[in-house]
KOLBAMAR-830628 format. One record per residue (C-alpha): residue number from 1; chain; x, y, z. Coordinates in Angstrom, 3 decimals. Each point is the difference from the previous one (the first is absolute). Example, Ala and Ser with C-alpha at 12.3 -4.5 7.8 and 13.67 -1.06 7.14 Angstrom:
BEGIN
> resi  chain  c1  c2  c3
> 1  A  12.300  -4.500  7.800
> 2  A  1.370  3.440  -0.660
***
This chain:
BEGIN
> resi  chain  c1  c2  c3
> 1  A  1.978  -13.257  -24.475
> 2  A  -1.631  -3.383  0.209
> 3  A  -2.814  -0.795  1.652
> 4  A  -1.430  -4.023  0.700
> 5  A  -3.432  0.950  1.391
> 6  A  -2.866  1.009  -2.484
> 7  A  -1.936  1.684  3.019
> 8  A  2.518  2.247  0.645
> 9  A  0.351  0.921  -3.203
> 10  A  -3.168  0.556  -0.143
> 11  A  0.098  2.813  2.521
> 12  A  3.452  1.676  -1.238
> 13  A  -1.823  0.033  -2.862
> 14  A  -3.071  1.982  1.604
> 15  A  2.487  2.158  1.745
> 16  A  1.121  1.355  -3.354
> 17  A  2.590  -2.244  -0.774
> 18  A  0.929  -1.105  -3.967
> 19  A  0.329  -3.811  -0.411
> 20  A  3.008  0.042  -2.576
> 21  A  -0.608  -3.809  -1.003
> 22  A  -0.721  -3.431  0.933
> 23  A  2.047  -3.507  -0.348
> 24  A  -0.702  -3.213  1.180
> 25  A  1.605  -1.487  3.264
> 26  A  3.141  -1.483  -1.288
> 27  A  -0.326  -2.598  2.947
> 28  A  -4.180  -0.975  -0.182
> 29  A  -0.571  0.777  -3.701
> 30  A  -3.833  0.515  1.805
> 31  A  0.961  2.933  1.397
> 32  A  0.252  3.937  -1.199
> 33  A  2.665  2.328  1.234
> 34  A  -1.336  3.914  -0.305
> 35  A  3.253  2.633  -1.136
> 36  A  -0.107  3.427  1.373
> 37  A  2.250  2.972  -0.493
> 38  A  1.664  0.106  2.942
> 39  A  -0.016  3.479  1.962
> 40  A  0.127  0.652  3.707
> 41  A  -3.379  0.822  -0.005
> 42  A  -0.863  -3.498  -1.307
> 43  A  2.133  -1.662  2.710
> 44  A  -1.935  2.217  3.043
> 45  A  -3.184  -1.486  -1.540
> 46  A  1.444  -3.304  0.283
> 47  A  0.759  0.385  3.572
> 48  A  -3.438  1.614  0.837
> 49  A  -1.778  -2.518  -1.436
> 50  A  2.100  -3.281  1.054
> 51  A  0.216  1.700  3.856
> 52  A  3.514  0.662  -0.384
> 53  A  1.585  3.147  0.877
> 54  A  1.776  1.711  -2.933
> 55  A  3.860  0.649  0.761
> 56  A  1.718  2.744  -2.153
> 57  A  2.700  -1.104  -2.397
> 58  A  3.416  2.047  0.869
> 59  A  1.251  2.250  -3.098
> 60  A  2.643  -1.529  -1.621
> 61  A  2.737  3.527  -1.235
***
């Protein structure tokens, strides 16, 4: 999963969360964009900490 900000990956990363790798921003060459492994526990932090509220994916069968 990508994420733009560096202060929230900051705190995914204090949360327990493994950055996987870094690129630059493919738009502003000034810019980082942080890789995580996704997981659903990653994308509940996400919400938390953005003040979103985390909606369950459906099981695909």
């Amino acid at each position: 999963m990508r994420v733009y900000k560096k202060q929230l990956m900051i705190e995914l990363v204090r949360l327990g969360h493994d950055l996987h790798h870094t690129e630059r921003n493919k738009n502003n060459r000034k810019l980082q964009v942080y890789f995580f492994e996704d997981s659903e526990q990653l994308e509940r932090d996400i919400a938390k900490l953005t003040g979103h509220e985390y909606v369950e994916k459906a099981h695909e069968n």
